[in-house]
C-alpha positions as CSV (number, residue, x, y, z in Angstrom):
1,X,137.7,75.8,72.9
2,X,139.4,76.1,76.6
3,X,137.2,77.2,79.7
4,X,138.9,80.6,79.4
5,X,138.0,81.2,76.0
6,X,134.7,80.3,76.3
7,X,134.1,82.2,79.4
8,X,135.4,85.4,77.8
9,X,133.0,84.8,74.4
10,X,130.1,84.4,77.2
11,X,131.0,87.4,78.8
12,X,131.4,89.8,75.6
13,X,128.1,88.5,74.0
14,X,126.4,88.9,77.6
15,X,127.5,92.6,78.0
16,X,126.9,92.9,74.3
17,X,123.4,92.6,75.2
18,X,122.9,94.2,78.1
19,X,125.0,97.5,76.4
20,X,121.6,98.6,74.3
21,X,120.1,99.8,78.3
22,X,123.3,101.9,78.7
23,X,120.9,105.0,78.3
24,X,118.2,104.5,80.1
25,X,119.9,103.1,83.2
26,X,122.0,106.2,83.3
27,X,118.8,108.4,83.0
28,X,117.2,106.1,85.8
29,X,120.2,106.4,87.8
30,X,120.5,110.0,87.5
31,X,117.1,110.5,88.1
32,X,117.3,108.4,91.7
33,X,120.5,110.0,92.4
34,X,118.4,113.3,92.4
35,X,116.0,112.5,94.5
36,X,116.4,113.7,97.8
37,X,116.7,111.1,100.6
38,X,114.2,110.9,103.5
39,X,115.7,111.9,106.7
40,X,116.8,109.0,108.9
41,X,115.5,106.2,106.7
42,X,118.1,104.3,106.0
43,X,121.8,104.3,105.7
44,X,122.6,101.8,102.3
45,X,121.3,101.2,99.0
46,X,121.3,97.6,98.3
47,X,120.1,96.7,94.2
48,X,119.8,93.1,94.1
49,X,119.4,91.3,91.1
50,X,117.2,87.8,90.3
51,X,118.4,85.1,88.5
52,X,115.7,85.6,85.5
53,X,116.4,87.4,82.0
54,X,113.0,87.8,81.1
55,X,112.7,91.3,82.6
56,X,115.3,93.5,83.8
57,X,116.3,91.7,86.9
58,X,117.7,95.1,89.2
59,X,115.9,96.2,92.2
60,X,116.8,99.0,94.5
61,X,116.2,98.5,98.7
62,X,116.9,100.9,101.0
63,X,118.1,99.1,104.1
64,X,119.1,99.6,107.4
65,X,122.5,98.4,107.9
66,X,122.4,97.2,111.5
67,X,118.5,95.4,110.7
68,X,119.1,94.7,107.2
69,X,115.5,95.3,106.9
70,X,113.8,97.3,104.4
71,X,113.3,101.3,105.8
72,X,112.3,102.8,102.6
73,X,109.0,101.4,100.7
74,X,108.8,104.6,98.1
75,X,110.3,104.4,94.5
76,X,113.4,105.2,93.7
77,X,114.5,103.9,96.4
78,X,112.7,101.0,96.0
79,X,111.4,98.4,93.4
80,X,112.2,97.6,90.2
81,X,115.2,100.1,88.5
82,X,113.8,99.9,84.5
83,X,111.0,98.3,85.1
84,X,109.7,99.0,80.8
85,X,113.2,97.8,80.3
86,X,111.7,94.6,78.6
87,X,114.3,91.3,78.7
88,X,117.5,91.3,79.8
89,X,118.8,89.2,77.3
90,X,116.2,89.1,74.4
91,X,114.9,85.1,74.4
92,X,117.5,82.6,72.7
93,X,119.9,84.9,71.6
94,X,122.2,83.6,74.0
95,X,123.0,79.7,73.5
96,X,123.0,79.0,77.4
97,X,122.8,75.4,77.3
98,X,126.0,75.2,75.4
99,X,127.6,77.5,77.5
100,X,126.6,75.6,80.2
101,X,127.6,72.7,79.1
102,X,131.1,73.6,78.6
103,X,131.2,74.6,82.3
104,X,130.1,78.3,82.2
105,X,128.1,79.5,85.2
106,X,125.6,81.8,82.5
107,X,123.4,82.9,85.4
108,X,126.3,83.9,87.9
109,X,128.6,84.9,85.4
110,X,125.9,86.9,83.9
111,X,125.2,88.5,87.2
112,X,129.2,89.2,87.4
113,X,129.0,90.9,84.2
114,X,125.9,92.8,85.1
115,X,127.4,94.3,88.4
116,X,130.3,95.4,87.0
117,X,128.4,97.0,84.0
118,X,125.8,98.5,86.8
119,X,128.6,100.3,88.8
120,X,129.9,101.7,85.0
121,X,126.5,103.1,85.0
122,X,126.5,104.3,88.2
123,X,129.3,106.6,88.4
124,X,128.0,107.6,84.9
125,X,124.8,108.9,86.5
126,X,127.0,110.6,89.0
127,X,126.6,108.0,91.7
128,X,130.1,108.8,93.0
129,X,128.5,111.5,94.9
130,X,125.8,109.7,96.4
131,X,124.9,110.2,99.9
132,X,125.1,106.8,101.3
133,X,127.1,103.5,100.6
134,X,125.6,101.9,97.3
135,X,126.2,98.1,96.1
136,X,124.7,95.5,94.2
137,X,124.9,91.6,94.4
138,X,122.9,88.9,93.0
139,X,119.7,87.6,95.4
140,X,120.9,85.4,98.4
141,X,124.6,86.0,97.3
142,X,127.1,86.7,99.7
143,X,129.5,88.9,97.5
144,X,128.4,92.7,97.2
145,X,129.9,94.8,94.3
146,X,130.5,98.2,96.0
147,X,129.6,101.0,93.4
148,X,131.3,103.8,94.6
149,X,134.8,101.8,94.9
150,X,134.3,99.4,92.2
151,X,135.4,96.8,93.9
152,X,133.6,92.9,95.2
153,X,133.1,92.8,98.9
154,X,132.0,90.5,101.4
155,X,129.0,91.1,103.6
156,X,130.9,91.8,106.8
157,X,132.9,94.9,104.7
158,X,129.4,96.7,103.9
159,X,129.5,100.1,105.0
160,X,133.0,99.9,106.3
């Protein structure tokens, strides 16, 4: 099977997996959405996601963008986004190794997948009409997936 094919198959069975949290992300989302936002604290919403399927890997920071420090230390706006959620991607459904050995990136083409789904969620929950600038990227990665627009940015474009 070509790199293409495979890469597609990895992609459908990942967000075949990940579909069954539609629900409760949206409720999550909603519910953070809602909440109304401390005066001054901070100007983005970063959710950053780990590298690990045993849990559901999304976590929300409230940062300053000038420090890029944490402001905000109170859930939601903070901490784990489903943290009940259980796995990710339930343990060995997903045949990683041969995946992987047929030169698919699981975890960072699972984190792809998962962005993307994230910002379907999002504007779902009624995101579009959040306060501040909203994105998501994987932990120490350098691309940012920008929820409102939908698009992959680089660090340097946050907030612009």
């Amino acid at each position: 099977m070509a790199g293409a094919e495979l890469q597609a198959m990895f992609d459908r069975e990942f967000r075949g997996h990940i579909e069954r949290l539609r629900e409760p992300l949206v409720a999550a989302l909603r519910k953070l959405i809602a909440t109304p936002l401390p005066a001054g604290e901070f100007e983005v919403l970063s959710f950053e996601m780990q590298a690990d399927w045993r849990d559901f890997p999304v976590y929300a920071f409230a940062m300053d963008r000038e420090a890029v420090n944490e402001e905000y230390f109170e859930p939601p706006f903070k901490g784990n986004v489903l943290p009940r959620a259980g796995p990710l991607i339930p343990k060995g459904s997903i045949d990683q190794d041969r995946y992987e050995d047929s030169g698919v990136a699981t975890f960072e083409s699972g984190a792809r997948v998962l962005a993307e789904w994230f910002g379907e969620c999002w504007h779902a929950a009624g995101g579009v009409g959040f306060q501040l600038p909203a994105y998501i990227s994987l932990h120490d990665g350098s691309r940012y997936f920008d929820l409102r627009a939908r698009r992959w940015v680089r660090a340097i474009e946050l907030g612009a």
